[in-house]
PAZAPA-4460 file (N, C-alpha, C; in steps of 0.05 Angstrom, whole numbers, plus 32768, in hexadecimal, padded with zeros to 4 digits):
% residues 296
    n_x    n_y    n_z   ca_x   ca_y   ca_z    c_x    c_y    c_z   seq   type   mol
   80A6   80CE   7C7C   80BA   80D3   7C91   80AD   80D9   7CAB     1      X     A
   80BA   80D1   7CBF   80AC   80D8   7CD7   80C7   80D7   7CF2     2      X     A
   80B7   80F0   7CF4   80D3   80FE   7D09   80D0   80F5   7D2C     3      X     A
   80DE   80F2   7D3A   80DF   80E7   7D50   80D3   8103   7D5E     4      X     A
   80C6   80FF   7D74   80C4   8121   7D8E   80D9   8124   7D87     5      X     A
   80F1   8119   7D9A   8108   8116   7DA3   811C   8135   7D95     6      X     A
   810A   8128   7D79   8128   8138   7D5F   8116   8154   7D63     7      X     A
   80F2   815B   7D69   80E9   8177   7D5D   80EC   8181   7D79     8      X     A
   80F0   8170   7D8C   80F3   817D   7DA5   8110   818E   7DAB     9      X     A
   8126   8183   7DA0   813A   8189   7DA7   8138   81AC   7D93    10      X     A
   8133   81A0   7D7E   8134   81B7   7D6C   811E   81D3   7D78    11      X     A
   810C   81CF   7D85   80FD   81E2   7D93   8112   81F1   7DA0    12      X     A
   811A   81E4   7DB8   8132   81E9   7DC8   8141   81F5   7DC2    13      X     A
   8150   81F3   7DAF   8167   81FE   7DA6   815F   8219   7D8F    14      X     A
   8148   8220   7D8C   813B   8237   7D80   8136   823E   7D98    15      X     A
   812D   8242   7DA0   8123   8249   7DC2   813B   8254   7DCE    16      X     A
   814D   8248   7DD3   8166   8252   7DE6   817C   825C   7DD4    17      X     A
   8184   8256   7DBC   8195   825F   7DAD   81B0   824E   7DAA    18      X     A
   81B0   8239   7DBA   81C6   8232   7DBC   81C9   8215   7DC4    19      X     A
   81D7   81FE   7DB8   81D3   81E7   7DC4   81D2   81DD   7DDB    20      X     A
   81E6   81F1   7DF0   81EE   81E5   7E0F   81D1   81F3   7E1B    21      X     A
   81C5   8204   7E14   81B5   820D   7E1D   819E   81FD   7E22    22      X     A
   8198   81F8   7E04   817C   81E4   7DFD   818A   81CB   7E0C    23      X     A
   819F   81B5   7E11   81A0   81A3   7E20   819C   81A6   7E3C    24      X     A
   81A6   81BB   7E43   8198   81BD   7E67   817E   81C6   7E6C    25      X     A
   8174   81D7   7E53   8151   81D5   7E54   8148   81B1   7E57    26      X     A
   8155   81AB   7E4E   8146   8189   7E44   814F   817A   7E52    27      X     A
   8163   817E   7E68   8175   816C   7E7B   817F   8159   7E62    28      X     A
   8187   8159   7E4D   819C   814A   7E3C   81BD   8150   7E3B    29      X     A
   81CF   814A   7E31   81EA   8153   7E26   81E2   815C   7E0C    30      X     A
   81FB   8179   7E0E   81F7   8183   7DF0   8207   8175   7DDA    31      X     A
   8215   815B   7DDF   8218   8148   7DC4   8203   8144   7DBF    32      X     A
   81EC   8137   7DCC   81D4   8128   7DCB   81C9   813A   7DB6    33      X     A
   81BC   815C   7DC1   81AD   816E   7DBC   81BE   816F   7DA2    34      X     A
   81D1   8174   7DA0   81E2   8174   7D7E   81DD   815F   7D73    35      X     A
   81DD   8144   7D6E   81D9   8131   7D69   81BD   812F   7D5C    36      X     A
   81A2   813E   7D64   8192   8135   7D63   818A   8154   7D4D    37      X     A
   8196   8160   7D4F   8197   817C   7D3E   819D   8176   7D1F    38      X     A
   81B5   8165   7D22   81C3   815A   7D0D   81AC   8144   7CFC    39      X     A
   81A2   813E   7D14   8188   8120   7D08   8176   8130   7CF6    40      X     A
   816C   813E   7D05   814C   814E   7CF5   814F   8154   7CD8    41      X     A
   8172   8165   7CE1   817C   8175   7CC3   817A   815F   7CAE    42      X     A
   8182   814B   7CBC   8193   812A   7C9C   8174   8124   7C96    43      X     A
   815B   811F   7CAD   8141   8113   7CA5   8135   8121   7C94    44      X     A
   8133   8143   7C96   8128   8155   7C87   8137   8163   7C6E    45      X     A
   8150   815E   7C6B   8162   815F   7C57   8160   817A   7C56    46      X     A
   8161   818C   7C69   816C   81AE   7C68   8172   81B6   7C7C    47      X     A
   8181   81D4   7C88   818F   81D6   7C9A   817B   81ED   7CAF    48      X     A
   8172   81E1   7CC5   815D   81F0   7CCF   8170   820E   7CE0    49      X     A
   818F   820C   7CE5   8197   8221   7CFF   81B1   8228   7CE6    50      X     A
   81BB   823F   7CED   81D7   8248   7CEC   81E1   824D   7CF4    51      X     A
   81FD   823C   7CFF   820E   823A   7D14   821E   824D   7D17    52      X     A
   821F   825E   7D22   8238   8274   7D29   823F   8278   7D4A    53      X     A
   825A   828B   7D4B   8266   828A   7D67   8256   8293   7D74    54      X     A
   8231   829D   7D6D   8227   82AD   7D7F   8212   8296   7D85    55      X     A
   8215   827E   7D7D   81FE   826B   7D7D   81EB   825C   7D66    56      X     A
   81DE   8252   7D6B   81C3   824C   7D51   81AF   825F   7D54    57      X     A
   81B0   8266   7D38   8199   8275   7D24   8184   826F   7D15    58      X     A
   816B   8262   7D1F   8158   8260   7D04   8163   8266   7CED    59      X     A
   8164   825B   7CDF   815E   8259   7CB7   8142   8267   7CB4    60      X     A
   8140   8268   7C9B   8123   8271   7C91   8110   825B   7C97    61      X     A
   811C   8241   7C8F   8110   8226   7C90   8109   8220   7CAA    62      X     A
   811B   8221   7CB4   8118   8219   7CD7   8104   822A   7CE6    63      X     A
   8103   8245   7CDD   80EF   8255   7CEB   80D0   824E   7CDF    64      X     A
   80D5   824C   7CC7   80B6   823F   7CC6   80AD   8225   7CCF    65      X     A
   80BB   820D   7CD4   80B3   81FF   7CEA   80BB   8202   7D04    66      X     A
   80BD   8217   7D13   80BA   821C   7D2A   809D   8223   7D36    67      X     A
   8090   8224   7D2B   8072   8229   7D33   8063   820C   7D36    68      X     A
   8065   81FE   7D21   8063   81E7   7D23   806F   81D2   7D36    69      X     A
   8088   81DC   7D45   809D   81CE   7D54   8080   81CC   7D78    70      X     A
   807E   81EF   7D6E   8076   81F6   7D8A   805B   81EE   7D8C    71      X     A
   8041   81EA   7D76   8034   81DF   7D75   802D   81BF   7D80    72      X     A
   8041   81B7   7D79   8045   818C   7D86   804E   8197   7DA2    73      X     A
   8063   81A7   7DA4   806A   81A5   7DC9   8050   81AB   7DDA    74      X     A
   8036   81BF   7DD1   8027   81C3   7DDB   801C   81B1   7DDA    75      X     A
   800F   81A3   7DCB   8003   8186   7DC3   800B   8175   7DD8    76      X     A
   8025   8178   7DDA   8035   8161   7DEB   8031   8166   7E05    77      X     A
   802D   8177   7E0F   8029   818D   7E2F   8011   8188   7E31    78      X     A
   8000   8187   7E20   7FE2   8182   7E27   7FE2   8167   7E2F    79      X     A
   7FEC   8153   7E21   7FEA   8139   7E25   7FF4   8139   7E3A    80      X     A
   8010   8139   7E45   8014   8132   7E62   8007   813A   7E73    81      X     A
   7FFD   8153   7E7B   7FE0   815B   7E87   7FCD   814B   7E8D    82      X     A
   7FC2   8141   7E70   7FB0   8132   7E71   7FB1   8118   7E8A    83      X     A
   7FC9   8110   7E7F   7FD4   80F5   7E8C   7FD6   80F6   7E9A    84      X     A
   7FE5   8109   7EB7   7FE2   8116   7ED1   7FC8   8110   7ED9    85      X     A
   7FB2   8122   7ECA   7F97   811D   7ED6   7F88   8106   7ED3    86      X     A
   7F8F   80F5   7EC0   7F7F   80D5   7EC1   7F94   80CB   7EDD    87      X     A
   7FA8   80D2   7EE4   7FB6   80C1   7EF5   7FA9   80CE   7F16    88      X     A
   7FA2   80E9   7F0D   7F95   80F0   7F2D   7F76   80E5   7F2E    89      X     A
   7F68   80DC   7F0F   7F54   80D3   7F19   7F55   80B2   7F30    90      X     A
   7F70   80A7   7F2C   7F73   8094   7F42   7F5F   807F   7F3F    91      X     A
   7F67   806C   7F26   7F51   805B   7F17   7F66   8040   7F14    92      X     A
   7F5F   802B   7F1D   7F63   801C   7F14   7F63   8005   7F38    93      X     A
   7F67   7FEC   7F30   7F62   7FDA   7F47   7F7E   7FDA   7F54    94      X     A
   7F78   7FD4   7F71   7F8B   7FD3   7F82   7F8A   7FBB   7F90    95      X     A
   7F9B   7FA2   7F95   7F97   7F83   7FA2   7F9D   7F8D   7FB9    96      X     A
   7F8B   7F8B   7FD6   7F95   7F86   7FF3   7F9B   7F73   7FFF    97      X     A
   7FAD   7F60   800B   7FA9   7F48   8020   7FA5   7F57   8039    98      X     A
   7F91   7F48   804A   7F97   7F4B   8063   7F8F   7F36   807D    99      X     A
   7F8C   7F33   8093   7F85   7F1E   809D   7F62   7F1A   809F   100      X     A
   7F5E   7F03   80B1   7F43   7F07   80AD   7F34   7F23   80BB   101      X     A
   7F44   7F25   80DB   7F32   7F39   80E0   7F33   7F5E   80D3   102      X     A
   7F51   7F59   80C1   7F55   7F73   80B6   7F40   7F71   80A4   103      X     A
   7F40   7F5E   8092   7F2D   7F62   8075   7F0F   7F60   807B   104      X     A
   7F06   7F57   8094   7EE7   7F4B   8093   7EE1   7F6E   80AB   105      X     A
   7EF0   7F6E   80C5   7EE0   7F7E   80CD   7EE6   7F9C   80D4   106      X     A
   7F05   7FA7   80C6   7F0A   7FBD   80C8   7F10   7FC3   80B4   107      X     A
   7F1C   7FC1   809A   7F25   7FC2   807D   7F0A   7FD5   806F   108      X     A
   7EF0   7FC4   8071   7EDA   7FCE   8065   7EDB   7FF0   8070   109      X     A
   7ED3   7FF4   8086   7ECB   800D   8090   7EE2   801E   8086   110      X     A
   7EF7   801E   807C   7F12   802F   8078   7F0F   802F   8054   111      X     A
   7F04   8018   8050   7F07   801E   802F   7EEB   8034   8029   112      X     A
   7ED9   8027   8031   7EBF   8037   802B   7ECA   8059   8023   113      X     A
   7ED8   806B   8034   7EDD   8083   8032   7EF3   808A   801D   114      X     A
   7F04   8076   8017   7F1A   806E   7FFF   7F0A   806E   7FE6   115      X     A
   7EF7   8058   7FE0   7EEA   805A   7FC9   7EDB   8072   7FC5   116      X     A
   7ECD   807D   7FD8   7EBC   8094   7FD1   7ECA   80AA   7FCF   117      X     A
   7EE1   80A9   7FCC   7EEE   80C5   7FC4   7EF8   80C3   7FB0   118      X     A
   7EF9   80AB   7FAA   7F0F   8095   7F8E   7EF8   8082   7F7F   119      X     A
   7EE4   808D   7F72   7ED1   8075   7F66   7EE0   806B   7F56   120      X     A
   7EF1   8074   7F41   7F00   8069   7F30   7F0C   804A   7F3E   121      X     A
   7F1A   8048   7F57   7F23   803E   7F66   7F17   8024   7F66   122      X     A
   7F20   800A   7F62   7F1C   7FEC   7F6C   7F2C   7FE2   7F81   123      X     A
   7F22   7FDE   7F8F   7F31   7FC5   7F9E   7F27   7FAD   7FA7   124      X     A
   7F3B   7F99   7FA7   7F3B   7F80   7F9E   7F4B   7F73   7FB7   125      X     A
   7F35   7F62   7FCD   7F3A   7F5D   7FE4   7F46   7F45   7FF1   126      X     A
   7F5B   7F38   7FF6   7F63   7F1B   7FF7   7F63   7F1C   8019   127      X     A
   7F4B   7F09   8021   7F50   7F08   8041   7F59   7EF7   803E   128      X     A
   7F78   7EEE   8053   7F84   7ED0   804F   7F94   7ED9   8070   129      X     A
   7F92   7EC3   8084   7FA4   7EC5   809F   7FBE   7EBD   808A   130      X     A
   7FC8   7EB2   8077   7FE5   7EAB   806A   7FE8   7ECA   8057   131      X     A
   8002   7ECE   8064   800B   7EE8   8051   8010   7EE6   8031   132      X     A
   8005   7EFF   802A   8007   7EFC   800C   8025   7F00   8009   133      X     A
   8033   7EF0   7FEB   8047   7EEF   7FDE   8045   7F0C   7FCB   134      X     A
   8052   7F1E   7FD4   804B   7F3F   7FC9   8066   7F34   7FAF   135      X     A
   807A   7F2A   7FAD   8082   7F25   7F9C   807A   7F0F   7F88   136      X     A
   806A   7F04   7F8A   8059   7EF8   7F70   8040   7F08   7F69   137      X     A
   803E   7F1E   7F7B   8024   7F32   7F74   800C   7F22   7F78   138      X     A
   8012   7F11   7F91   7FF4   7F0A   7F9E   7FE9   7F21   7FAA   139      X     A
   7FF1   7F33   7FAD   7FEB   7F59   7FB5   7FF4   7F5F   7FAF   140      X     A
   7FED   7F83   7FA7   7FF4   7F9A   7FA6   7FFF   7FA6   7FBD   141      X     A
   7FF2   7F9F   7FD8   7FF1   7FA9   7FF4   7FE6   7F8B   8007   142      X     A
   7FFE   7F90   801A   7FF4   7F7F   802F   7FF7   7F8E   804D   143      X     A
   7FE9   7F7A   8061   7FE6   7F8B   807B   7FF0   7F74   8080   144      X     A
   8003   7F72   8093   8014   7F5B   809C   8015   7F69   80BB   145      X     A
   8019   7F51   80D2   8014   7F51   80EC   8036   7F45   80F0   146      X     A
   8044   7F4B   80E1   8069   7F43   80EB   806D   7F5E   80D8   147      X     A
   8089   7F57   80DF   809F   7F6E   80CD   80A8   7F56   80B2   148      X     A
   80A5   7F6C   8098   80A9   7F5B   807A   80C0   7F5F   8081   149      X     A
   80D7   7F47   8079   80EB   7F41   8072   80F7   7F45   8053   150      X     A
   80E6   7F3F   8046   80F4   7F40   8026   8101   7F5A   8023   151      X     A
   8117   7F53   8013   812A   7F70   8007   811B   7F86   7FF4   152      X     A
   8101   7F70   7FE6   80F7   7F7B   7FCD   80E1   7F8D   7FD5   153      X     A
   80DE   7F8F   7FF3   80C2   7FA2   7FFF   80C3   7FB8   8003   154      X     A
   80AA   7FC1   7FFF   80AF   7FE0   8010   809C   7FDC   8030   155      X     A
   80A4   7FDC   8043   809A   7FD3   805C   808E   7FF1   806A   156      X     A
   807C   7FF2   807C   8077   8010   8083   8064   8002   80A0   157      X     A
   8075   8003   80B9   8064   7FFB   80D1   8054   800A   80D7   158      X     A
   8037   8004   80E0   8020   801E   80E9   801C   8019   8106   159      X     A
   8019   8006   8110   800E   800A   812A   801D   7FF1   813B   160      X     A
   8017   7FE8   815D   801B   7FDC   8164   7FF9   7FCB   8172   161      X     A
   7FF7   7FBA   816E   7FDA   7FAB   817A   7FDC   7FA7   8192   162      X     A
   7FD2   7FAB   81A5   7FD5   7F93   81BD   7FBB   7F89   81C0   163      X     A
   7FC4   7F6D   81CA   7FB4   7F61   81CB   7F9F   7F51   81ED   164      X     A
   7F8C   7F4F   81EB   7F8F   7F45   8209   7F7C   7F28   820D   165      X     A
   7F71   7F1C   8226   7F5B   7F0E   822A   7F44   7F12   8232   166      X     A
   7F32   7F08   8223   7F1A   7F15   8225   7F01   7EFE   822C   167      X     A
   7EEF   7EFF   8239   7ECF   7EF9   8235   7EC6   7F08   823D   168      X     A
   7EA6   7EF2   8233   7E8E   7F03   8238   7E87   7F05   8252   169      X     A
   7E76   7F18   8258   7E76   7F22   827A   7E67   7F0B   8285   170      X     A
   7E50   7EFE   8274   7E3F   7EEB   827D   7E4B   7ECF   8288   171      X     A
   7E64   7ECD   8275   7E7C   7EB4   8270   7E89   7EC0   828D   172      X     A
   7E89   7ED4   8292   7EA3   7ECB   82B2   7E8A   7ECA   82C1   173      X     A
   7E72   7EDE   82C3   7E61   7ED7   82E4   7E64   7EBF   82E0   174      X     A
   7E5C   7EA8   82CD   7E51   7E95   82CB   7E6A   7E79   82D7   175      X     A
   7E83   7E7F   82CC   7E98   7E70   82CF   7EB2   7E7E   82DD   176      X     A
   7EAA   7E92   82E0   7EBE   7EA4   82F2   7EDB   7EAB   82E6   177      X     A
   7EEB   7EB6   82ED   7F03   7EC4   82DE   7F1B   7EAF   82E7   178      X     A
   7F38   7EAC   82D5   7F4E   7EA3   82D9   7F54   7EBB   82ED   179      X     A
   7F67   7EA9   82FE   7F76   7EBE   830C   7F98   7EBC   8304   180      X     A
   7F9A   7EA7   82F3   7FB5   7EA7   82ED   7FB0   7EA7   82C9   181      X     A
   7FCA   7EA5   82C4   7FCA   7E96   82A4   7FCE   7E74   82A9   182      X     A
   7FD5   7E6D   82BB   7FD5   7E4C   82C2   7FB0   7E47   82C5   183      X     A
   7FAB   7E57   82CB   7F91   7E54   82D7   7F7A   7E50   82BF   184      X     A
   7F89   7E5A   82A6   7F74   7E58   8288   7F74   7E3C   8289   185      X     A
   7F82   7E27   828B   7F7E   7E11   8286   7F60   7E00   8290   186      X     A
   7F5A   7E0A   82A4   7F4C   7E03   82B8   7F29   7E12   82A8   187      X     A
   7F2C   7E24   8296   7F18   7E31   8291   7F14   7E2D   826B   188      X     A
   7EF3   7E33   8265   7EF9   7E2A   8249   7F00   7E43   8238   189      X     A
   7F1C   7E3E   822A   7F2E   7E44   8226   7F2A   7E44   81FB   190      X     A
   7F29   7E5B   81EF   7F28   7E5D   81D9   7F40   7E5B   81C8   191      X     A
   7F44   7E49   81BA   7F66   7E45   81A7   7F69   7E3F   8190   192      X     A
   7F77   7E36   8180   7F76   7E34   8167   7F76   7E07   8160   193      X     A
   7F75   7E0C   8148   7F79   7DE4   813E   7F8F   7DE2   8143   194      X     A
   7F91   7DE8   8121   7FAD   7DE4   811B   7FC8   7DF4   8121   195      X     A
   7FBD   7E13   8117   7FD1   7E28   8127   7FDB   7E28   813F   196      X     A
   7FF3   7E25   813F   8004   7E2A   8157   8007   7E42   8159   197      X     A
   8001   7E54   8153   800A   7E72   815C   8006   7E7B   817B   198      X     A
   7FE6   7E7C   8181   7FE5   7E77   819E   7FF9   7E69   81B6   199      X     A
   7FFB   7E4C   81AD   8008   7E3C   81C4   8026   7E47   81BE   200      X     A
   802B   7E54   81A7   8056   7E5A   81AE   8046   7E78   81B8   201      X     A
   8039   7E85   81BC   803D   7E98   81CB   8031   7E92   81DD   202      X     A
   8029   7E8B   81E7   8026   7E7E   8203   803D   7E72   8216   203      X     A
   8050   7E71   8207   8064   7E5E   820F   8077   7E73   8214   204      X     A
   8078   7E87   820A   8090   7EA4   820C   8086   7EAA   822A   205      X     A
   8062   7EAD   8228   8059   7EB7   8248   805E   7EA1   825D   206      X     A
   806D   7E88   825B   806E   7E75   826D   8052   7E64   8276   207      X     A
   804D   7E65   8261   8028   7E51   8262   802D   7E37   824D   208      X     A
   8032   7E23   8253   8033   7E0D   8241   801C   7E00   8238   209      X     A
   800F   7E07   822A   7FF7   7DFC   821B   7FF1   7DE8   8208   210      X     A
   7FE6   7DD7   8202   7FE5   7DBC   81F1   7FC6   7DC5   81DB   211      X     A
   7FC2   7DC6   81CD   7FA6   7DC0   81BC   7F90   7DBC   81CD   212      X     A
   7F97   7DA4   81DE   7F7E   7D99   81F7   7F77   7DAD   8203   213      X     A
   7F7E   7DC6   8210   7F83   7DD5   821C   7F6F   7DEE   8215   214      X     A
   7F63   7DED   81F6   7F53   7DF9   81EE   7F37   7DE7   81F4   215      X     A
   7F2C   7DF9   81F9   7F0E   7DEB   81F7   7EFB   7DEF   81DD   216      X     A
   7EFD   7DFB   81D0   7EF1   7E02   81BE   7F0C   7E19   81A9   217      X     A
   7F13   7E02   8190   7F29   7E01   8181   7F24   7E11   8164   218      X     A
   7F2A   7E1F   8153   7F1C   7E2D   8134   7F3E   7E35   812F   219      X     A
   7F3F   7E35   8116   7F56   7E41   810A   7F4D   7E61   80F9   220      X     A
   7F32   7E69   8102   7F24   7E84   80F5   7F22   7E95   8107   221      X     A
   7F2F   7EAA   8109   7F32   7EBA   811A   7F1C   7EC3   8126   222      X     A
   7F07   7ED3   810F   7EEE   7ED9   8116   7EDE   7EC8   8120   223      X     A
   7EDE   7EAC   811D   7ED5   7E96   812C   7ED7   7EA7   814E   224      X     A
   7EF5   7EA3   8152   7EFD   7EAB   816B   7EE9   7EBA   817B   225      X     A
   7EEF   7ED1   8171   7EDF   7EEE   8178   7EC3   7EEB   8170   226      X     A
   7EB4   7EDE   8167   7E94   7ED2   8165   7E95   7EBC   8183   227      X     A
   7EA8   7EAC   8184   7EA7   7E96   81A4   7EA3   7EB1   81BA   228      X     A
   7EBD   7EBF   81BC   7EB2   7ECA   81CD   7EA2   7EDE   81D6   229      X     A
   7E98   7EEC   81C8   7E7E   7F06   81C6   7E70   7EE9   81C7   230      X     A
   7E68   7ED9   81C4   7E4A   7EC2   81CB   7E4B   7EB6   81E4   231      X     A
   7E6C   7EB5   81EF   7E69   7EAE   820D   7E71   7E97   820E   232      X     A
   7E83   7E8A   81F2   7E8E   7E6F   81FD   7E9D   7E6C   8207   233      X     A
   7EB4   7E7A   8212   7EC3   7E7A   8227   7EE0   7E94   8222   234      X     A
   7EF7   7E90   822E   7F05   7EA0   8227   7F1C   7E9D   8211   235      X     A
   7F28   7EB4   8206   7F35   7EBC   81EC   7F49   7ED1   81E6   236      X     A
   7F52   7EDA   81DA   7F68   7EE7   81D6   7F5C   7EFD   81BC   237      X     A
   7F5B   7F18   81B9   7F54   7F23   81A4   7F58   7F40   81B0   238      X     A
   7F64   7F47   819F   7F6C   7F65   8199   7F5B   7F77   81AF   239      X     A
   7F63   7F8C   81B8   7F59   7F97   81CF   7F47   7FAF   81CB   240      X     A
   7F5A   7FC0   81B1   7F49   7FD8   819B   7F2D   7FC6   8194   241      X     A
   7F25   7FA5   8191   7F10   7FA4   8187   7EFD   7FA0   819D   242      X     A
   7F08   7F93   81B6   7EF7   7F88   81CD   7EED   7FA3   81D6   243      X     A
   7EF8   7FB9   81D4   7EEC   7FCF   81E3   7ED2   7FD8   81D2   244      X     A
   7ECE   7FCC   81B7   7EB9   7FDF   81AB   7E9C   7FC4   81B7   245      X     A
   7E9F   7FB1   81C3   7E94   7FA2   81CE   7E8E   7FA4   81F2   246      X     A
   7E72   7FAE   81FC   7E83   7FB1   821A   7E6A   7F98   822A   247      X     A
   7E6A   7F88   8215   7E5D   7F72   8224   7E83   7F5A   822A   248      X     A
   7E94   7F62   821C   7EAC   7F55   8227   7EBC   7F62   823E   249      X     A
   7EC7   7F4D   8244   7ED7   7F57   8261   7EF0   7F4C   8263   250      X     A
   7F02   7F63   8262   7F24   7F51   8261   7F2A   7F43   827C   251      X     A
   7F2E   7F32   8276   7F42   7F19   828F   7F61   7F1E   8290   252      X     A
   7F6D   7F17   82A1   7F88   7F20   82AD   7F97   7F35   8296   253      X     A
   7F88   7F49   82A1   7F89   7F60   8291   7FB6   7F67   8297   254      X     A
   7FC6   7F5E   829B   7FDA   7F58   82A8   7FEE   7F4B   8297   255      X     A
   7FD6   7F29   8287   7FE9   7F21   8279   7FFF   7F36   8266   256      X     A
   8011   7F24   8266   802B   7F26   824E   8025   7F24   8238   257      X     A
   800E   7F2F   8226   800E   7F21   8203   8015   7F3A   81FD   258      X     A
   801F   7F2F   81E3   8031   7F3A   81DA   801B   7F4B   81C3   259      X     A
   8027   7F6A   81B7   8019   7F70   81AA   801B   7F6D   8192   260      X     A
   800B   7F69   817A   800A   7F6D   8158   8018   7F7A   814E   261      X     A
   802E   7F7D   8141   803A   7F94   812B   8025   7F93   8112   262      X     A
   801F   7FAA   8112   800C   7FAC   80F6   8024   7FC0   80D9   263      X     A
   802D   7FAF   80CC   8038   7FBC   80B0   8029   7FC1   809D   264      X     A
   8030   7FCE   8084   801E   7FDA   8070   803C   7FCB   805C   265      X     A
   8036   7FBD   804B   8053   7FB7   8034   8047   7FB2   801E   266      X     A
   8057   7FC0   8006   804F   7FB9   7FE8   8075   7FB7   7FD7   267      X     A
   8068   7FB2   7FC6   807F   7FA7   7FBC   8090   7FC0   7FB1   268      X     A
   80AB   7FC1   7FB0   80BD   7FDD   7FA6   80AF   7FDF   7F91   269      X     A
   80B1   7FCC   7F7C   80AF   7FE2   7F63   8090   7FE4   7F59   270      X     A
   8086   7FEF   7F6B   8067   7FEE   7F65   805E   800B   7F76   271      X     A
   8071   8010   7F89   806F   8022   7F97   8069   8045   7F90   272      X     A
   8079   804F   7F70   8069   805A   7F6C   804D   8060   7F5B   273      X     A
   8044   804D   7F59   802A   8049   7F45   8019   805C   7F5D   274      X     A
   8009   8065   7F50   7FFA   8083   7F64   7FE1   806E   7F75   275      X     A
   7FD8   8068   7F62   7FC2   805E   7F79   7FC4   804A   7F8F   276      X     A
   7FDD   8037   7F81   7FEA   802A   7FA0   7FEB   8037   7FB3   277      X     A
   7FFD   8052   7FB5   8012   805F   7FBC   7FF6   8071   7FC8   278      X     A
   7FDF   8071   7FBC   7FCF   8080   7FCC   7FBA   8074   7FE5   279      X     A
   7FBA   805A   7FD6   7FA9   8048   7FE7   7FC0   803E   8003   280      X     A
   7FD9   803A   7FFE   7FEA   803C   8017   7FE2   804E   802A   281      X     A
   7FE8   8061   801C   7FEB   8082   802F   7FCB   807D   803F   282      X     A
   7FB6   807E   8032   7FA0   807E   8043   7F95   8067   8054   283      X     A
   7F9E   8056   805A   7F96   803A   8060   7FBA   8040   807A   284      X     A
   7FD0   803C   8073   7FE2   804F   808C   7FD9   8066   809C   285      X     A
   7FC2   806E   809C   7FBA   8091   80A1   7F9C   8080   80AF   286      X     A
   7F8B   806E   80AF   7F7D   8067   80B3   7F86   804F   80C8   287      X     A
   7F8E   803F   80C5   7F9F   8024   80D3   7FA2   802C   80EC   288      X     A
   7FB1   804B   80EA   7FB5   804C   8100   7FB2   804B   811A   289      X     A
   7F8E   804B   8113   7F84   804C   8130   7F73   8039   811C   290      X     A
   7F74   8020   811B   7F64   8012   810B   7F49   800B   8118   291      X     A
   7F3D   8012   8138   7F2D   8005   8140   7F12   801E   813A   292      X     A
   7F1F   8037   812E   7F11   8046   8131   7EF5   8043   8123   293      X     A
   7EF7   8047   810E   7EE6   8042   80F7   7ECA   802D   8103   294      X     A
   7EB0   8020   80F7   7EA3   8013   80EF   7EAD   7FF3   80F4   295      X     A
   7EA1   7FEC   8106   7EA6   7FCD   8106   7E92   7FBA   810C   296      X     A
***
């Protein structure tokens, strides 16, 4: 025979408090339930553990000698969830990130470094991709997305705003001298993407109509970008938190209209409370924030 918790738990309870309504609000149950399950032990063990009177339940002779035993498993049982608490604060197990290229390659690293070393238990598992991960097929755990997530099924958490500006190298303007307009990039060599249109439709919000031709030197790799211009191939567009840790660059029409980055943190609802997600969020939102700070 083998007795459920359920049935020696209830029966603790109700030795304990004296009384069925009692032992169910110890247990957050209903006292049908807590009766119900009183009634079970008695039919499994074929004797009557309480004696019911108007003043409550009474241990039996029987019932009091497994009460020691009752209280013995609940301790048993208290130790174990304990336990489990503390494997869950050791904060062990892998965590998937997406992020773009320049999140994952040149600011991601310096922010995890201090994450793992507090968390060796801790993996994480790094997807650089400029295409956002599908958090509902669990292409991540966690993504850093540069829009606001739309899905119903997210948990979305905005950290910062980017701005962004134009930049070369100092050698690149003595050498070829500065735009004085944004009409005037055309005329100069001009850093842009292949295939991506992202550049030319924002270019087009600032009233600059741009074609592909228009670039002089074309990459769909961001870091490409930001390697053209720290070497001096001409000018570019890149985040302003990173051009400053650089002071061989020099912003150009420091004036323009670009528009800045929304940086989000999103993982999927029902994953949200698993601890080490839920912890690697928290510190990577607490970090992000000033994301240029860190090691780059």
């Amino acid at each position: 025979m083998q007795l459920s918790w359920d049935l020696i738990r209830s029966f603790q309870a109700v030795a304990d408090t004296g009384s069925l309504s009692a032992a169910a609000r110890k247990l957050g149950l209903t006292q049908p339930t807590v009766g119900r399950h009183i009634d079970l032990i008695e039919d499994q063990l074929n004797m009557s553990l309480f004696l019911r009177g108007r003043d409550g339940m009474r241990l039996t002779d029987k019932g009091a000698d497994l009460l020691a035993s009752a209280a013995e498993m609940a301790s048993t049982a208290t130790a174990f969830e304990r336990r489990a608490a503390g494997l869950e604060d050791d904060i062990a197990g892998p965590v998937r990130i997406s992020a773009n290229e320049i999140f994952g390659v040149m600011i991601l690293p310096g922010i995890l470094t201090g994450l793992l070393d507090a968390h060796p238990g801790l993996a994480v598992e790094l997807v650089v991709d400029n295409s956002p991960a599908n958090l509902t097929r669990r292409d991540a755990d966690i993504a850093l997305r540069l829009f606001r997530p739309t899905q119903n099924d997210l948990i979305a958490r905005k950290i910062a705003d980017l701005p962004l500006g134009l930049y070369a190298h100092r050698d690149h303007i003595a050498t070829h001298g500065a735009p004085e307009s944004l009409q005037d990039l055309r005329h100069h060599r001009f850093i842009g993407f292949d295939r991506d249109t992202s550049l030319i439709d924002a270019a087009r919000t600032m009233g600059l109509s741009l074609t592909p031709a228009d670039f002089a030197f074309r990459c769909d790799n961001i870091l490409a970008h930001i390697a053209a211009i720290r070497a001096g191939l001409g000018i570019g567009v890149t985040h302003r938190g990173l051009a400053a840790r650089w002071p061989e660059l020099l912003q150009v029409l420091p004036e323009a209209p670009l528009p800045s980055l929304p940086l989000w943190l999103a993982c999927h609802a029902d994953i949200r409370h698993n601890k080490r997600i839920r912890l690697t969020m928290e510190a990577l939102a607490e970090r992000l924030a000033t994301p240029y700070a860190g090691p780059i």
